[in-house]
N, C-alpha and C positions, 0 to 999 in steps of 0.2 A: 515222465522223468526225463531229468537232461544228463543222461549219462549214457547212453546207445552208441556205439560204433565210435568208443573216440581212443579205443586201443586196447589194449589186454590187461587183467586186472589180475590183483592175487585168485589165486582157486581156492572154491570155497573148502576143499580138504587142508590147506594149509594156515588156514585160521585159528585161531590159540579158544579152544572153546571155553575157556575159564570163565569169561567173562557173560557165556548162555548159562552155565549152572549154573551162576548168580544171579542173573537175571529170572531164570525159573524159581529156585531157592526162596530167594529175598521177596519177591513181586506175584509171579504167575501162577505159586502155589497158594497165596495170600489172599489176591484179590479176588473180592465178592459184591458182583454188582448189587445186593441187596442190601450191603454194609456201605453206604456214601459218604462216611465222615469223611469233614474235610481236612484232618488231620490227616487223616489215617491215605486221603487221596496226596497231598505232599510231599509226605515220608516217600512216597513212591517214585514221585516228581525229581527228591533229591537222590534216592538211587538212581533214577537212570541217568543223572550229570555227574556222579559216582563212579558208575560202571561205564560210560561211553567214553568220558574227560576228564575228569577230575577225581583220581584212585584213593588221593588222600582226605577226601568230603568228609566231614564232620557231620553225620545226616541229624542228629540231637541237639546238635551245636547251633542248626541254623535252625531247628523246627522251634527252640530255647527262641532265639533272636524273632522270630515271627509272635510268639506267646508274650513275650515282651510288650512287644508295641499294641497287640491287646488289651494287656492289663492297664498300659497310657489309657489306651481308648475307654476304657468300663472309667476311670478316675474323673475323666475329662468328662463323659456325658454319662449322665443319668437315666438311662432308660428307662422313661416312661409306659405304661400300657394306654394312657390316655393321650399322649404323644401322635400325630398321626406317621404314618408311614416313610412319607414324605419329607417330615422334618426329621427324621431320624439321618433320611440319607443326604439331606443337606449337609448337619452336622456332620456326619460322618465324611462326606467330601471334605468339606475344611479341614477335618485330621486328617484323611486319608493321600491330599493330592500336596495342603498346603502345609502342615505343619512336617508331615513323614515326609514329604516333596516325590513323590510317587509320581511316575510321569510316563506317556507314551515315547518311544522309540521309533519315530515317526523320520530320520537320516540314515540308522541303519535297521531296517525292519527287518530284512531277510536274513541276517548274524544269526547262527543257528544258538548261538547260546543267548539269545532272548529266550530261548525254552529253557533254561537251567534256572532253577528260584535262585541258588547262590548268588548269580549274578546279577538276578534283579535284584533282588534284596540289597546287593553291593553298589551297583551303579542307580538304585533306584529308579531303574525304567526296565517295560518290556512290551510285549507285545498283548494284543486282549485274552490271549488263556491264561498268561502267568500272570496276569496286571489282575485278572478276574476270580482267578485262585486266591490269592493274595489278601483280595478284597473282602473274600467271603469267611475268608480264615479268621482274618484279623477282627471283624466284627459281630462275629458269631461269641465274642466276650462281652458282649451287649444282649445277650439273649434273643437276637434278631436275626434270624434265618433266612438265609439267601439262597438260590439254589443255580447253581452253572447249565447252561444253556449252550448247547452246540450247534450253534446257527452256522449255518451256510458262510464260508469265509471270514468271518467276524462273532469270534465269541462271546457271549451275551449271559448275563446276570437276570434273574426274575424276584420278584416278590410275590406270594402269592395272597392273597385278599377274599379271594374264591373261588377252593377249588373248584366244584362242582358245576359254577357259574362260571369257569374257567376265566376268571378274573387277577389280573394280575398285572403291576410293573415290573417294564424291563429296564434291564438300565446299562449303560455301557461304560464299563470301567475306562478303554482306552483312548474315549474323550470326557475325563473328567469326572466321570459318573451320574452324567446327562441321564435322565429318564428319554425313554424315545417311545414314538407314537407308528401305529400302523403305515404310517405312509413310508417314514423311514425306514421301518423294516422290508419295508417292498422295495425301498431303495437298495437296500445292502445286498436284496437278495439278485434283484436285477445286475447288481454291478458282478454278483457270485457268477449268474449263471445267463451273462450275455445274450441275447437273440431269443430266451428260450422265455414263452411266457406260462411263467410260474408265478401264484400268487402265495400269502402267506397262511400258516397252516396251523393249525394246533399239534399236529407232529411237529414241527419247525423246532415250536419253543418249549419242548418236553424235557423234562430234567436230565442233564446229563449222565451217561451209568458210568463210574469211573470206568471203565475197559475204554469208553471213549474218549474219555481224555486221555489216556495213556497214550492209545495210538493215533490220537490227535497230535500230541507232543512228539510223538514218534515219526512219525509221516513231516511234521514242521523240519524234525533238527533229517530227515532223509532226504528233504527237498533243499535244505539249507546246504548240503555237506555236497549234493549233485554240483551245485554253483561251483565248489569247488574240486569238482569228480575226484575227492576224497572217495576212493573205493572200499577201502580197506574199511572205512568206518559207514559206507552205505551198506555195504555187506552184512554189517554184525548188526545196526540198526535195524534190516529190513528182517532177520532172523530176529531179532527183538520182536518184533511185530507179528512175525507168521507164529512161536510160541504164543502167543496170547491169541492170537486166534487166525487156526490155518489153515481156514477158509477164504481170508481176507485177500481180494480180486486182484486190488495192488500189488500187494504183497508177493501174491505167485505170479503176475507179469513182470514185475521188477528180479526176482529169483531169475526167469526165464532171460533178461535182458542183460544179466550178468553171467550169468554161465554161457550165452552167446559170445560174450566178449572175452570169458576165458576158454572159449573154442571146447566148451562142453555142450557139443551141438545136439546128441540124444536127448538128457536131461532137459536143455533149454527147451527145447519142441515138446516135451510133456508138459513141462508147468507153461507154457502161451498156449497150447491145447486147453489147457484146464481153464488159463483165462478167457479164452473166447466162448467157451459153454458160460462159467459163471456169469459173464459180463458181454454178451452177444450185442447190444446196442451201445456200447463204449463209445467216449467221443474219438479214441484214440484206432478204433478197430479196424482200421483201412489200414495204418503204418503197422498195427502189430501183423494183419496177413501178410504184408508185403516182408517184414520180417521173418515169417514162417515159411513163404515161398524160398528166400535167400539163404535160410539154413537147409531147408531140403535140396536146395541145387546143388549146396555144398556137401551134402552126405552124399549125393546122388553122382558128385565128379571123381 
């Protein structure tokens, strides 16, 4: 995270918790990774640009305006079963990118509200989870099941042809809806995880469970908001994140990195304690020791 040592932030006691029971309430009581509609993954989407930015969200209002351009799409093609696979999602590109004008945000990527649908929906551009949600939303009015992919850096779309045979297209909404081949994907993963050789995996491209896209989108608008050491809203995001699941590694090193900076030096050395058990080979685990030394010299003066 880029928010460490750059001054004092509000304390996490002095945060208006309204906005956690709603996020538990509305989401964390709801979501079931064994239920993956993609409806039902949106509605969720649009709560948390709801609850983080936008209090007056319409969440029926915009899921209505995505259901729309659905019904365009079933008008416009015909779903065939004897169609192959492939011209489905040609067609479906020409509605998807050229006639709705759907488009990557490729000048400002890191704008943390490329995670919020509202505003994709609104400026028609985002980044590949909300461009790839979108995609799958909109064309599952065609009878034709797509399933979200949480690839390494770059989220990724499948079809699948055969399970068993573990046979399948991917396809990547945020160039166009390009079908792509194993070599690309060993590209994207290379560029994910520099120096490190990792090859491509059938975990890789395993269906997404919504809990990971939540904290996919969660972890996006926590990294987007660090750019601007918005504290106040990495706060309540990263407590977004630990309710859904508070085991998550990030999550209790970023807790610990923030209660460092509000000079809640106890607290803070439990949960980076905690992080260095859960995540003992981290790439980051030399700067958090060096952090844990710095707070105990300061308990210790």
């Amino acid at each position: 995270m880029g928010f460490e040592g750059t001054g004092e932030g509000d304390k996490y006691k002095d945060i208006d918790n309204d906005y956690l029971q709603d996020w538990k309430e509305t989401i964390v009581k709801k979501v079931d990774d064994k239920n993956d509609d993609i409806k039902k993954i949106n509605e969720y989407l649009l709560h948390i640009a709801r609850i983080i930015d936008y209090p007056n969200l319409n969440v029926s209002e915009y899921l209505t305006q995505i259901d729309e351009i659905g019904k365009k799409l079933s008008l416009k093609i015909k779903y065939s079963k004897s169609m192959r696979p492939t011209q489905i999602i040609e067609k479906y590109n020409d509605f998807f990118f050229e006639e709705q004008g759907f488009k990557p945000n490729t000048s400002d990527y890191y704008n943390p509200v490329n995670n919020y649908l509202n505003i994709v929906l609104e400026k028609r551009t985002g980044i590949p989870i909300t461009l790839s949600l979108l995609y799958i939303h909109i064309v599952s009015f065609l009878n034709f099941e797509l399933f979200p992919v949480n690839f390494p850096s770059h989220f990724l779309i499948k079809y699948v042809l055969d399970e068993e045979a573990n046979d399948f297209i991917v396809i990547d909404p945020f160039n166009k809806g390009r079908i792509i081949d194993d070599y690309v994907l060993q590209d994207l993963l290379k560029k994910a995880h520099p120096g490190l050789d990792i090859s491509v995996s059938k975990d890789l491209l395993e269906k997404a469970k919504p809990t990971q896209i939540l904290t996919r989108i969660l972890n996006n608008l926590k990294n987007g908001y660090s750019e601007v050491d918005d504290l106040n809203k990495i706060m309540k995001i990263n407590e977004m994140i630990l309710s859904l699941d508070n085991s998550n590694p990030d999550g209790i090193r970023d807790k610990g990195i923030i209660l460092y900076r509000n000079k809640e030096y106890e607290q803070a050395l439990e949960n980076l304690y905690k992080y260095i058990e859960l995540n003992p080979e981290a790439n980051d685990i030399d700067s958090i020791l060096e952090l844990v030394k710095q707070i105990r010299n300061l308990l210790s003066s």
